[in-house]
ZAMARVO-656047 format. One record per residue (C-alpha): residue in three letters; x, y, z. Coordinates in steps of 0.5 Angstrom, whole numbers, padded with zeros to 4 digits, always signed. Example, Ala and Ser with C-alpha at 12.3 -4.5 7.8 and 13.67 -1.06 7.14 Angstrom:
2
ala+0025-0009+0016/ser+0027-0002+0014/
REM end
This chain:
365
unk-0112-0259+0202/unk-0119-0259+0200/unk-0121-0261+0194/unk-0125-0256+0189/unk-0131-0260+0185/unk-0133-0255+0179/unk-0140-0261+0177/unk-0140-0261+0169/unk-0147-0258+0166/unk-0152-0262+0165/unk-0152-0261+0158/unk-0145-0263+0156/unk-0147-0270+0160/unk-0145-0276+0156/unk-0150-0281+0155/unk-0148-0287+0160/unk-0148-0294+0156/unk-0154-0298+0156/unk-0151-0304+0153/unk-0146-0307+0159/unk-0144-0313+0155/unk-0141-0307+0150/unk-0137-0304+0155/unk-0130-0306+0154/unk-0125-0304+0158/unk-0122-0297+0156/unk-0126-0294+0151/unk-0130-0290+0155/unk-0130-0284+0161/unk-0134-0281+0166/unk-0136-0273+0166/unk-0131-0272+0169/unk-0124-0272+0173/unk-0119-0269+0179/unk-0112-0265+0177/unk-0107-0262+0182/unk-0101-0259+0180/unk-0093-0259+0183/unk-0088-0255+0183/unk-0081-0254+0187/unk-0081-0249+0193/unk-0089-0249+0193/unk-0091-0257+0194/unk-0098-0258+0191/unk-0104-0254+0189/unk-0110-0254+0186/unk-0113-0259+0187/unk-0120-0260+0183/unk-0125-0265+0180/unk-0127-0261+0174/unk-0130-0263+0167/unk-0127-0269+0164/unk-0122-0264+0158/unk-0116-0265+0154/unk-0110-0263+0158/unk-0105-0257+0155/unk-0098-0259+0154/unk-0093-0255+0153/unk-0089-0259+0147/unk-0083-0259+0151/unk-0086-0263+0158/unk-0080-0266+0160/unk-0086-0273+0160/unk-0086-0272+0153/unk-0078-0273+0153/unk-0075-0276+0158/unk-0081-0280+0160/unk-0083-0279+0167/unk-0089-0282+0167/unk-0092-0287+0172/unk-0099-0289+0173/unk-0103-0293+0177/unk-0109-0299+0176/unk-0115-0301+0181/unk-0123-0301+0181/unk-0129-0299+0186/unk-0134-0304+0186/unk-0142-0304+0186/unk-0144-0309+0192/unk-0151-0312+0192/unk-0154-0306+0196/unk-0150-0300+0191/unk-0145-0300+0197/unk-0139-0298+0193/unk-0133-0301+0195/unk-0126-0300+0193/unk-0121-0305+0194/unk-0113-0305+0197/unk-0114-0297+0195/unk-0107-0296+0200/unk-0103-0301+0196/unk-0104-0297+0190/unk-0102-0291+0193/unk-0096-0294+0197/unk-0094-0297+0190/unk-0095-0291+0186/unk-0090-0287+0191/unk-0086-0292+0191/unk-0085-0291+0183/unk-0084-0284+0184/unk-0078-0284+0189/unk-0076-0288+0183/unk-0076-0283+0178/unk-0075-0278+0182/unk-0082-0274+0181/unk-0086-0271+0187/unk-0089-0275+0191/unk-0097-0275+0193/unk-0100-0274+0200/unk-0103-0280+0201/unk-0109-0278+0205/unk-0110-0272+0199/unk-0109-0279+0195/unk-0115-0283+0197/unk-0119-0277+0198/unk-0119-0276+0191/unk-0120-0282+0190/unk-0127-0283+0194/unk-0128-0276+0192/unk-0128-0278+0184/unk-0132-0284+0185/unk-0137-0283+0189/unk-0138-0276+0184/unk-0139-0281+0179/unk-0142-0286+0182/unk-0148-0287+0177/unk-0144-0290+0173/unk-0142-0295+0176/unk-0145-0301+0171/unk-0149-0307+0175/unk-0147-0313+0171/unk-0144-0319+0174/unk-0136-0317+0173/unk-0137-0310+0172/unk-0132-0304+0176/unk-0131-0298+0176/unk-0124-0298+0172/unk-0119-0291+0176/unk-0113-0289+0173/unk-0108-0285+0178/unk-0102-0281+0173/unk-0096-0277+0175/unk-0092-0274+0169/unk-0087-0269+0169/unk-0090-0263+0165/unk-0084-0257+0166/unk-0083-0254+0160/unk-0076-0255+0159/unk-0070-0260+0155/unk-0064-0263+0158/unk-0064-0270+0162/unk-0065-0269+0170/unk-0071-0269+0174/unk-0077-0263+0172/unk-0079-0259+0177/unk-0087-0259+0175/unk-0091-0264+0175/unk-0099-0266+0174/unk-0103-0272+0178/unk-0109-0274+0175/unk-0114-0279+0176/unk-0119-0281+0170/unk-0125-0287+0171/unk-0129-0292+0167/unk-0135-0297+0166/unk-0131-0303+0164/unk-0135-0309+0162/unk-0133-0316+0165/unk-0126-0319+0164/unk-0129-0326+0162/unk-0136-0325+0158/unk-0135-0332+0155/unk-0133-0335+0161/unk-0127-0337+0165/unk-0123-0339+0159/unk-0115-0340+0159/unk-0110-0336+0155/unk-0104-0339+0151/unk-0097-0337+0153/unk-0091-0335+0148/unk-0084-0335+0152/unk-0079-0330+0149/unk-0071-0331+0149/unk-0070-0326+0145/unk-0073-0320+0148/unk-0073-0318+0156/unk-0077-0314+0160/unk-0073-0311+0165/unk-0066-0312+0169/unk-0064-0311+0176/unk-0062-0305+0178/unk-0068-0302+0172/unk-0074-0300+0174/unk-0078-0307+0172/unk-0081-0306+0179/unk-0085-0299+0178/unk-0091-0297+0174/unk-0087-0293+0169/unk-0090-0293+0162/unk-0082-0294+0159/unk-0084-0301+0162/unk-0090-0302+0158/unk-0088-0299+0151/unk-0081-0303+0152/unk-0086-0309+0152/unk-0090-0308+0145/unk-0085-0311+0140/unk-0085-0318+0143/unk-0092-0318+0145/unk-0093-0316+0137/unk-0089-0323+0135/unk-0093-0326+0140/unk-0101-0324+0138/unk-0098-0325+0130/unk-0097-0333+0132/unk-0104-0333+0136/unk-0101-0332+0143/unk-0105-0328+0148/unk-0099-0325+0152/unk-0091-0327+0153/unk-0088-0330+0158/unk-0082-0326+0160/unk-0074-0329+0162/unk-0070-0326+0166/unk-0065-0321+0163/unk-0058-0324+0166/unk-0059-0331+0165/unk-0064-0332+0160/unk-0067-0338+0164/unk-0071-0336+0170/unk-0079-0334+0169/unk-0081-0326+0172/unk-0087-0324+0169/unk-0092-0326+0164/unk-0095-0321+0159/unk-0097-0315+0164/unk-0098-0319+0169/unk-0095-0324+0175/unk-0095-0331+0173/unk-0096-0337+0178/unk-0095-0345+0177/unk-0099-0350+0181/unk-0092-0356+0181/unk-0094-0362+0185/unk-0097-0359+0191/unk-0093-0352+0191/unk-0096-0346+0188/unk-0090-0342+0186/unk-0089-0335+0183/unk-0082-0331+0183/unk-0080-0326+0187/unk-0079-0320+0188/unk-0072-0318+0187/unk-0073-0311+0183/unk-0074-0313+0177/unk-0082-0315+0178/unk-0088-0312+0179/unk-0090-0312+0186/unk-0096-0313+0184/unk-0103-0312+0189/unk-0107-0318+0185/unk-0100-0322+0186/unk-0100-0321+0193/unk-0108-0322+0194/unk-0107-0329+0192/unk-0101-0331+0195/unk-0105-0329+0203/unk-0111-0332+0199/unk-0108-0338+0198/unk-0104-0339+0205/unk-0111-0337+0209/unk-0114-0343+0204/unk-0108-0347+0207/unk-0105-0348+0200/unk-0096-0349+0200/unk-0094-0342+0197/unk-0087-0341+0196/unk-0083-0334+0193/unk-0078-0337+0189/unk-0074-0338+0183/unk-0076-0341+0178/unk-0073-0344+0170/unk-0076-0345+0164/unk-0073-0351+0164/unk-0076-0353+0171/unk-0083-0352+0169/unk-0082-0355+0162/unk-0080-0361+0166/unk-0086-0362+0171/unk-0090-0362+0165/unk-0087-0367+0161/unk-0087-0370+0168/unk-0095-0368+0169/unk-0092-0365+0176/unk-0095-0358+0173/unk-0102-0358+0174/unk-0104-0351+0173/unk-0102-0344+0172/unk-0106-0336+0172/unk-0103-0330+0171/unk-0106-0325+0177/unk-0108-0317+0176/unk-0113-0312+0177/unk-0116-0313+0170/unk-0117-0320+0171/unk-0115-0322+0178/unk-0113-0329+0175/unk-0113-0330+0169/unk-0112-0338+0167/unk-0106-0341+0163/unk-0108-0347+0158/unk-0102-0347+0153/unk-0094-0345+0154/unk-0090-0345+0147/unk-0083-0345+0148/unk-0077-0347+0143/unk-0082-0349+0137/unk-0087-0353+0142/unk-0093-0353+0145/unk-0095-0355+0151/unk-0102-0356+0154/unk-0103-0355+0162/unk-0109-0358+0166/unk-0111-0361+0158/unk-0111-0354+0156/unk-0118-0352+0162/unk-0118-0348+0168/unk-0116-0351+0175/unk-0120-0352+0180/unk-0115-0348+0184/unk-0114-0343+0179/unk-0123-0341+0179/unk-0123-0342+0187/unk-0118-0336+0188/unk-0122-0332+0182/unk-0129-0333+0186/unk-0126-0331+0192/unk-0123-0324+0191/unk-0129-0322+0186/unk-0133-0324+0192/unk-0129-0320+0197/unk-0129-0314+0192/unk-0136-0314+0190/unk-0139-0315+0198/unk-0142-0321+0196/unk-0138-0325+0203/unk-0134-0323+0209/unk-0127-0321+0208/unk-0122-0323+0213/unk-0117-0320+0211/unk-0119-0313+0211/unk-0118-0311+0204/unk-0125-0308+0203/unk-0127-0301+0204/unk-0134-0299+0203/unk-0134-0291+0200/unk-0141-0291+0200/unk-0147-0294+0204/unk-0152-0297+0199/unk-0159-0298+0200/unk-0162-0301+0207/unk-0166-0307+0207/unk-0172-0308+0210/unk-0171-0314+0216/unk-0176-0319+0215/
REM end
């Protein structure tokens, strides 16, 4: 299928952000992004980059009321030399398709997928922000837009991808963050769809995540909804505790994100010869190691952060500090290595790289 590209007017061009400390993260967008349509009996059509505009929803898109929405998140890279990189891209499509077949929503091509995806970048590739820790954040997204009420799966569907400037994750420096563990409220039950990146998952999550910020924690460190005891994923993110000599993360039996991050880290830590076990793991058991002094870091992995250091665990009315309340050596040296495997600053071994544009040559000396 080919891409159409319809460039925007220089004169209605937004104005790029000059002060890279201020980026933030999604706040801002770029001139403009790609659309393509789907309907039952055609398959996929119209597929275009165009200027950046409001979508026209019917008021009964069946993603307004049923919820057929999924999405994805990854970044592109400038490198040293602005080549332009993006970072395990066909993990993200096999996810999202994956979210798909679970919600019964047309999947995509992969291959018009990531032409969409390079296409989109390297259009827009000025901007691109150069500062240390800056990206290109992509947000691929599949709703259900047939006009229509009655619960079953739309027949019409509309893909998008938007993209970004967003500012360094850790401006202030590699700071851990403070964990609130909740009984009361769960994210996800086997059998649901605690797996995929539907948007239901995420509105499910704001309540407790409320209480959480109210008493001055940054994220909230989820239990299993069967047995309320088994830890599964800490705010958005996955979660990995360092007990003795083994990192453990939980495993992926349906009710937790398959995380690309997540699994980065676990190919990185193995390479690094670091024990990793995908297993089961209590509260109770990681309440202990601390008491015991076992437990000697904990970070949660995703695409905003790469890793993200936990200082402190609130559970049942106690707090309790990690590595006294600093980052891990463990911790930092799988957050160096994935940046600088992102951004082209080291070899990758792994294959995760993909480089969409050359950049500049340098002159050999």
């Amino acid at each position: 299928m080919r891409i159409k590209i319809i460039k925007a007017s220089p004169k209605k061009m937004k104005t790029k952000p000059k002060d890279e400390s201020k980026l933030g993260f999604g706040k801002i967008f770029t001139d403009h992004f790609f659309n393509m349509k789907y309907k039952d009996g055609k398959g996929w059509y119209d597929a275009v980059i165009e200027p950046y505009r409001p979508l026209k929803l019917d008021p009964t898109a069946m993603c307004l009321h049923y919820a057929q929405e999924i999405f994805e998140g990854l970044k592109a890279y400038r490198g040293p030399n602005d080549e332009i990189y993006l970072f395990r891209p066909t993990e993200n499509i096999k996810r999202m398709n994956s979210s798909a077949e679970r919600l019964c929503m047309a999947q995509i091509d992969e291959e018009i997928f990531m032409e969409a995806l390079k296409k989109m970048v390297i259009l827009e590739k000025d901007w691109i922000p150069r500062g240390s820790g800056t990206s290109l954040y992509i947000r691929p997204t599949l709703i259900a837009t047939e006009a229509a009420l009655g619960v079953h799966p739309s027949n019409e569907y509309l893909f998008f991808i938007v993209v970004g400037p967003v500012g360094a994750y850790y401006p202030q420096g590699f700071m851990p963050t403070k964990i609130y563990v909740s009984e009361e409220y769960v994210r996800a039950a086997k059998g649901g769809t605690g797996f995929i990146k539907a948007a239901g998952n995420y509105a499910a999550s704001l309540y407790a995540s409320r209480i959480a910020t109210g008493m001055g924690y940054t994220q909230v460190l989820w239990l299993d909804a069967k047995e309320n005891k088994y830890v599964e994923e800490v705010g958005t993110s996955n979660i990995f505790f360092l007990i003795s000599d083994e990192l453990i993360t939980p495993p992926l039996t349906g009710t937790i994100l398959p995380g690309v991050t997540r699994n980065s880290v676990v190919k990185l830590a193995n390479y690094l010869g670091v024990k990793v076990a995908e297993r089961l793991l209590t509260i109770d058991e990681v309440i202990s190691s601390l008491e015991k002094g076992t437990l000697k870091e904990s970070f949660a992995s995703g695409t905003a952060a790469i890793v993200s250091p936990v200082g402190q665990i609130y559970f049942r009315k106690k707090e309790y500090l990690i590595n006294g309340g600093k980052t891990g050596p463990l911790t930092e040296k799988l957050y160096n290595e994935i940046l600088q495997i992102q951004y082209g600053l080291k070899e990758d071994p792994f294959g995760w790289r993909v480089k969409i544009l050359e950049g500049k040559k340098t002159k050999k000396k």
